[in-house]
N, C-alpha and C positions, 0 to 999 in steps of 0.2 A: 426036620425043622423043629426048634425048639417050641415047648409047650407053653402056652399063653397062660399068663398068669391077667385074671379079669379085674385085677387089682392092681392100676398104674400108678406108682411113685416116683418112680427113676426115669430116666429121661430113655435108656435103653429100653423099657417097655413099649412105648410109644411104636420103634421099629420093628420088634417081636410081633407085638398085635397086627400091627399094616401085614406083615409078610406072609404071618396065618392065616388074613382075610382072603389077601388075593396077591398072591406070591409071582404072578403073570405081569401086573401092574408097572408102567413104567416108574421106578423111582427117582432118577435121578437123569434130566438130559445133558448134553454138554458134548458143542459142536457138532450137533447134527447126529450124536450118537446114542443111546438109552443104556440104563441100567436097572435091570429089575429088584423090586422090592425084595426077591429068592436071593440075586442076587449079592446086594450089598448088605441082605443079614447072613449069608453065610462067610462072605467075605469080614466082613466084620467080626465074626465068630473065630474066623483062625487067626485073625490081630490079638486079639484077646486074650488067645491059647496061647502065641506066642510073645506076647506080655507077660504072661503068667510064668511061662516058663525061664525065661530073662531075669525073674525078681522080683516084677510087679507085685506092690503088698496094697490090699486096699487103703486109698488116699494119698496114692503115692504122685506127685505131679507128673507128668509124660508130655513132653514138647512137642507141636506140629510146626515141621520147618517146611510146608511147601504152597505150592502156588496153588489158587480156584482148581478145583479136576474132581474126580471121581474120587480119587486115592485121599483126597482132605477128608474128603466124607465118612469114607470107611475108616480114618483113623478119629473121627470124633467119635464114631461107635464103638470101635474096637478098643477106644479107650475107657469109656464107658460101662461096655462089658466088661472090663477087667476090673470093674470097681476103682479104677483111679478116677487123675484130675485134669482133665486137658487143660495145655495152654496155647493157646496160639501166638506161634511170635511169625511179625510180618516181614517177608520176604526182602522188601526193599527198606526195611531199617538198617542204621548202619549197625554193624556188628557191635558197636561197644555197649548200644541199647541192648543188642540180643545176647550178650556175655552175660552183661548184669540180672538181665530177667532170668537164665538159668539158675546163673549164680542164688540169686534174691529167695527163688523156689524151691534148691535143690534139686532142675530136674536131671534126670540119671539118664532117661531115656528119652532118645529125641528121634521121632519118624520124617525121614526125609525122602527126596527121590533123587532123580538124575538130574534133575535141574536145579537142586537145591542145594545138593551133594558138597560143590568144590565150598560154597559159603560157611560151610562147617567149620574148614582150616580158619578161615577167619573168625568167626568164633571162635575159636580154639586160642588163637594168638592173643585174641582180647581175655584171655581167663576165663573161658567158658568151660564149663564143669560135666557135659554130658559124658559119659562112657559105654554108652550102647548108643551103636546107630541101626533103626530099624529101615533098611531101602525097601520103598515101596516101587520099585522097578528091578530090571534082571539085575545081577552082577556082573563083575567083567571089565571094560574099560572103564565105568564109572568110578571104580574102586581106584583106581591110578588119580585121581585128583586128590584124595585124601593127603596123598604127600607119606609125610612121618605120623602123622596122626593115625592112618592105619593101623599099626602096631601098638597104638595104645587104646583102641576101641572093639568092642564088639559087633561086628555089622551082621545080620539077621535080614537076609534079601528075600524077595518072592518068592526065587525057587526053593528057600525053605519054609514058607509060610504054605506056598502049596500044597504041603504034604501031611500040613493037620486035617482034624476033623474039623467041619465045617456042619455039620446038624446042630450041636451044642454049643452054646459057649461055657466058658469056666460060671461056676457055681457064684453069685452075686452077695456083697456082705456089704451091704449099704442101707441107711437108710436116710428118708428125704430131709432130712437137715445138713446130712452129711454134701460136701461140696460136688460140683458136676463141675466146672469151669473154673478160671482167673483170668481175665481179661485185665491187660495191662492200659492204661491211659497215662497219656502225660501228667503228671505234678506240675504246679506252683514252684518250685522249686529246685525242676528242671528234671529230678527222679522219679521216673515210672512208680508208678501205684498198683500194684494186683488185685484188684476187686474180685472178690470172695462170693460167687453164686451157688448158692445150693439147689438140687433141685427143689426143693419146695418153693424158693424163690420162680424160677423158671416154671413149675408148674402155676403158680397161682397167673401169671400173667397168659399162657398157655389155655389156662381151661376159658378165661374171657376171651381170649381172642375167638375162640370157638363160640360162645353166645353173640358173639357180638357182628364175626364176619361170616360166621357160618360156612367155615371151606367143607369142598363136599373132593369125594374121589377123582370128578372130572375135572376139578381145579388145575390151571397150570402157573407155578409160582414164579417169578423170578428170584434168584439168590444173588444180588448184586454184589453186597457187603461183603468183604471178607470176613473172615472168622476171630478175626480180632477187634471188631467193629458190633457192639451190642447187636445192631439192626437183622444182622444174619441167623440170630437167635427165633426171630419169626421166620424167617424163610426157610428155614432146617424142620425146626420141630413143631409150627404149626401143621406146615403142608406133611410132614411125614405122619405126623396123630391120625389125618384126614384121608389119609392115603392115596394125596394129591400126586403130583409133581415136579420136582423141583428143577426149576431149569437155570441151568450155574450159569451164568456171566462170564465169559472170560474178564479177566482182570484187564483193565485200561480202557476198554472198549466205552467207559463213561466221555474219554474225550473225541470222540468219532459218532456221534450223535447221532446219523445219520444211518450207522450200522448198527445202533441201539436198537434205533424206530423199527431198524427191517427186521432185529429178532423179537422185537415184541410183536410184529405182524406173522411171520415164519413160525414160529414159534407157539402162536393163538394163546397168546400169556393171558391171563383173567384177573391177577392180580400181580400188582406190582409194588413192592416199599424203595423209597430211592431220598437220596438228601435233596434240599430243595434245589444246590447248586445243579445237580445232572438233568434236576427237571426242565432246571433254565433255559440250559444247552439246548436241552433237546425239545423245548419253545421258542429259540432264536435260531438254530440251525438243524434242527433234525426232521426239515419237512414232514411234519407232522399233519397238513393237510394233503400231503400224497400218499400216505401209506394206511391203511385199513385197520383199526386198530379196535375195533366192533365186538372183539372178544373181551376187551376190558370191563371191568366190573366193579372192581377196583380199587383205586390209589392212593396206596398212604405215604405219607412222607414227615419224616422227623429230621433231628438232630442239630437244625438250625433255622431262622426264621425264613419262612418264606415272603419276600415280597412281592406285593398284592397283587400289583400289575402284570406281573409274570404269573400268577398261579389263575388269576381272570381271565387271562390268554390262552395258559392251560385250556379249561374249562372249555373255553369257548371253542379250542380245535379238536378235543374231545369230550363232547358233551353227557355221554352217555353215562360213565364208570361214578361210583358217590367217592368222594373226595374225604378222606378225613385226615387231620393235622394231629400227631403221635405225638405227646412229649412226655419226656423221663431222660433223667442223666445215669449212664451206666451201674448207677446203685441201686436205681430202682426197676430196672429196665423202664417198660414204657406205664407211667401210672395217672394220667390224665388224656382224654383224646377230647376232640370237639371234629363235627360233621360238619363240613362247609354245605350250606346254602346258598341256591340261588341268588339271597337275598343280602349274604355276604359278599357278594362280587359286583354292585355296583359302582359305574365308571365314577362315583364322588366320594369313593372310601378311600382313605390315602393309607392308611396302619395295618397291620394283616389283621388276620383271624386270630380269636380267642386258643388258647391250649386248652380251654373246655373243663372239663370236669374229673373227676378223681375217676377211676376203673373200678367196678366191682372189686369189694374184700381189698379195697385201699382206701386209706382217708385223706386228704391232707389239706393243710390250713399254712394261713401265713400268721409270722410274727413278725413285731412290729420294732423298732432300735429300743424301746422300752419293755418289750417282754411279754407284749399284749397281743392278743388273737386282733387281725385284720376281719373286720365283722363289715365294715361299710363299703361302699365304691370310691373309689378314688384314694383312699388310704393305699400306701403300699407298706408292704413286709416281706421276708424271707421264706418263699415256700416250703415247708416240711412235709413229709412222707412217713405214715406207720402203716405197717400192715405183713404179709408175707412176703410181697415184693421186694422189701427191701433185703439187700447184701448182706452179708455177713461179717465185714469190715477188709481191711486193707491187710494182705499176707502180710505177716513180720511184720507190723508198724501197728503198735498198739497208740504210740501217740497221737498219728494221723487219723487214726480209728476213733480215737476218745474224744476227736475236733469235729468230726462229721457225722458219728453216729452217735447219738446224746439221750440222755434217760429226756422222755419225754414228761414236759411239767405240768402238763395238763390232765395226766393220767394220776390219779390221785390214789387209787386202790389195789395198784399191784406196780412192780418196775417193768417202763418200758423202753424199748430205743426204737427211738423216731430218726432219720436220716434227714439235715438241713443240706439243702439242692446246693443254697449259693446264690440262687435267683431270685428276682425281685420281682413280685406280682401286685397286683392290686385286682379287686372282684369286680367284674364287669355288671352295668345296672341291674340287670336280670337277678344279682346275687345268687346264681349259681356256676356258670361259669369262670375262668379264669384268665387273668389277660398278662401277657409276660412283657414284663417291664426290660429287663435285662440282667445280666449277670452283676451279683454283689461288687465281685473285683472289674467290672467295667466302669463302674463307678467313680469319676474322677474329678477332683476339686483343681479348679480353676480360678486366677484371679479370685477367690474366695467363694469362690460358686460352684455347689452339686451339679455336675454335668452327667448324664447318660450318654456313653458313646454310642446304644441301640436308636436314641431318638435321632440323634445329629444321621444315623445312616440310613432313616426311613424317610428321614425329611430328603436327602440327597438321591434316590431312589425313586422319587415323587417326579424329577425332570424326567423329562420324555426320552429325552436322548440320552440316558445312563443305563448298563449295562448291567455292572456290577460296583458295588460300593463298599470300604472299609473306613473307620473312624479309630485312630489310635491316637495313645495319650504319648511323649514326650516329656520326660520329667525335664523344669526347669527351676532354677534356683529363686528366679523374680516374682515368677508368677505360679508357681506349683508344679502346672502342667501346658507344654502346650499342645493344641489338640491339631492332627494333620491328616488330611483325607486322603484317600487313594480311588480314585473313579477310573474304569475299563469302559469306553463307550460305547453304545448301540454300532454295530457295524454301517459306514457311510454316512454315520451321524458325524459333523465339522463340531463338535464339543468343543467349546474356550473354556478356559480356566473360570474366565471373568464370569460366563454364565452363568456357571453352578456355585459361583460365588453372590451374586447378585439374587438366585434363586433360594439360598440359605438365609440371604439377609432378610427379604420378603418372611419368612415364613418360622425365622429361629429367634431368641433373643442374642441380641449382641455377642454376649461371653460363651454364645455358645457355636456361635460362626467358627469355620474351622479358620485356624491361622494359616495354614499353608495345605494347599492342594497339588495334587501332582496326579499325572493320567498316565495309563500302564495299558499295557496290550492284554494283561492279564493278572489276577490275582493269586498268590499263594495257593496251592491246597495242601491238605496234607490226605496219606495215603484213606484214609476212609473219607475224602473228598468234601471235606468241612474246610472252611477258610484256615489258611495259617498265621493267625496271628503275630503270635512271637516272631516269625519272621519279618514280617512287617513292621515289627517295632525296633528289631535287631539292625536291619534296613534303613528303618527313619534315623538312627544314634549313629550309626556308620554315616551316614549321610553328613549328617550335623558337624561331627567330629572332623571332615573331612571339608567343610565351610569353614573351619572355624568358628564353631557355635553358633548360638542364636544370637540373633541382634539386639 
């Protein structure tokens, strides 16, 4: 086993140290099976080796083309030890997103398996650029899916990764500025963005999560997120630092709630990070007052708002685990958290909970459409971020870089880049906390009037009988915008249109009543199970067009 260095920068040290501690330890569960900390550092040692010998030059990008498993795991290490850059592209995107993101990165080598294998040829046909394929399973019939692509690739299987050494990995030429990650997110403009994580990024949010959640070795974590989804960055390399854990999620099982509940019970999970939508789920159908869930301790959840009645419900069917609300947009990972209280869940708060306060060795402040620090309550401005945490800007796209990541003008005595979120906050009484208004580009003028699509869907959210709720805008030539709901209702709840119309007028100003509502069995998601917007809007115009416009 390789020797500890008591000095952690790289995100690969973190599994070195767990392995030397206590190399017996379960690291990694998934489906009822364990992998030892021994093991996934030596497996990862001969990824490495055989990266190295492939090409790999440090910083070089290295693709992961497969599903939640074991074998994801050992190629986020084994890419890591080789001093490259992992990228994660997701399974169920369509190939011409995963062409382009090769493309976009240059990457040369892409680690896939048997189940990922035939999706390559599709890639391939969209212009995708890898030329080593690394199969993290046998050889053999898998190889016949390849088609004619085989002949034009180098495929490096198991039974040859077998045969390295596996005490060592290759020699490390990194240092913590240098990148660990690219995580691709949708653009504005419809093109993927690779945000640029170094580890020193991922360390600084890494060593707070440790003051703050204190994992210890008997932790057991869930890894829900995929690997292209910020949120899986705690679930990896917290619980690995702590030499927790980690117990992988199969992929999908968010919409089976009920099979959720039973492996967080099976399971004895202690801490769990989830988006608020699977927490919903698994408060309206994941029998949660039948299943024992006494080992939580506990539950964080980010990436989109929680609505209050559903997170009070939470609470109340697990009372036990401390509740805290994560926010940060993939640039910064997570760089404000706030602790729910008791005393934030009573039945006459209608808004959620505050995003709370900056993170240790993070700052951040709001600006105002004039340029001024948001200093009072009730003022709103655009949250910004300085500090370690933030990214390192957008691969290839120094313009998009130079829009989001900005010399900060505050900082008078040396150049700095601060990262503007997009989001609109205003400071909660307390003037320490923070309260999220909603997203900058949510933002939509109506009939002449500043509308929040975040207010219009917390007030719709407020009826007893609503489920899930979406607010989008509809560009209109008369009137700017017009704005059209989408309501999923409580199951056996008889929801009329007319209700939740009647229930918005009560409670919204006129111009901000939705103009057309429409109820749905279910709403959008996209694969890291955040609502899907653009869809919904692509949806409403298809709709329209197909009416013959608006009236």
């Amino acid at each position: 086993m390789a020797k500890v260095n008591n000095v952690k920068f790289l995100l690969s040290h973190l599994l070195t140290d767990s392995a030397s501690r206590d190399p017996g330890q379960a690291a990694l569960r998934f489906q009822g099976e364990s992998m030892t900390y021994a093991e996934l550092d030596e497996r990862s040692n001969q990824l490495a080796t055989a990266l190295k010998k492939l090409g790999a030059e440090p910083g070089d990008r290295v693709g992961i083309y497969l599903h939640k498993s074991f074998s994801s795991v050992v190629a986020v290490f084994g890419i890591l030890k080789a001093s490259a850059v992992y990228v994660p592209l997701d399974p169920g995107a369509p190939p011409s997103r995963l062409a382009y993101i090769t493309r976009d990165c240059d990457i040369r080598i892409l680690i896939v398996d048997a189940d990922t294998i035939e999706g390559c040829l599709e890639i391939d046909n969209e212009d995708g650029n890898a030329d080593t394929l690394v199969l993290l399973s046998e050889p053999g019939s898998t190889l016949e899916a390849l088609g004619d692509l085989g002949t034009r690739v180098t495929v490096f299987s198991t039974t040859d990764l077998n045969v390295l050494p596996a005490d060592e990995p290759p020699p490390l030429n990194r240092i913590e500025k240098d990148l660990a990650y690219i995580l691709y997110t949708s653009g504005s403009t419809g093109v993927p963005k690779g945000v640029m994580i170094s580890h020193q990024a991922i360390f600084a949010f890494l060593d707070w999560c440790q003051d703050v959640f204190h994992l210890e070795s008997h932790d057991r974590v869930t890894s829900h997120a995929p690997l292209h989804f910020d949120l899986s960055t705690f679930d990896i390399y917290a619980t690995i630092a702590a030499g927790a854990t980690v117990v992988l999620v199969p992929e999908k099982l968010s919409v089976f709630p009920v099979r959720l509940v039973k492996l967080l019970q099976e399971e004895r999970i202690t801490i769990t990070y989830l988006v608020p939508s699977v927490l919903t789920l698994m408060v309206n159908y994941g029998g949660l007052d039948q299943h024992d869930l006494g080992a939580l301790r506990l539950v964080l959840f980010a990436g989109e708002v929680f609505p209050i009645k559903f997170l009070r419900k939470l609470a109340e069917l697990i009372p036990q685990p401390d509740y805290y609300n994560l926010y940060g947009p993939t640039e910064t990972n997570v760089c404000t958290f706030y602790k729910v209280e008791s005393s934030d869940l009573g039945h006459d708060r209608t808004v959620p909970v505050p995003i709370g306060r900056a993170c240790d060795n993070a700052e951040v402040f709001a600006v105002d459409i004039d340029g001024n620090q948001v200093l009072e309550p009730g003022k709103e401005g655009e949250l910004w971020v300085r500090g370690n945490c933030v990214a390192s800007g957008y691969w290839g796209d120094p313009d998009k870089t130079a829009l989001g990541f900005v010399e900060n003008p505050f900082q008078t005595h040396f150049r700095e880049i601060a990262y503007r979120t997009g989001d609109i906050v205003t400071r909660a009484p307390d003037r320490t906390n923070w309260i999220y208004i909603g997203r900058r580009d949510h933002m939509v003028k109506s009939r002449g009037y500043r509308i929040e699509l975040g207010e219009i869907e917390s007030t719709i959210y407020g009826h007893a009988s609503v489920k899930e709720a979406a607010a989008v805008a509809i560009p209109d030539e008369v009137i700017g915008n017009r704005i059209k709901a989408f309501i999923v209702p409580l199951p056996g709840h008889n929801l009329a249109i007319s209700d939740v119309a009647n229930h918005c007028k009560k409670r919204l100003a006129s111009y901000m009543v939705p103009d057309e509502i429409e109820l749905l069995d279910a709403l959008p998601k996209t694969s890291t199970g955040k609502l899907d917007r653009p869809q919904l809007v692509r949806y409403s115009q298809n709709s329209s067009v197909k009416q013959g416009g608006t009236d």
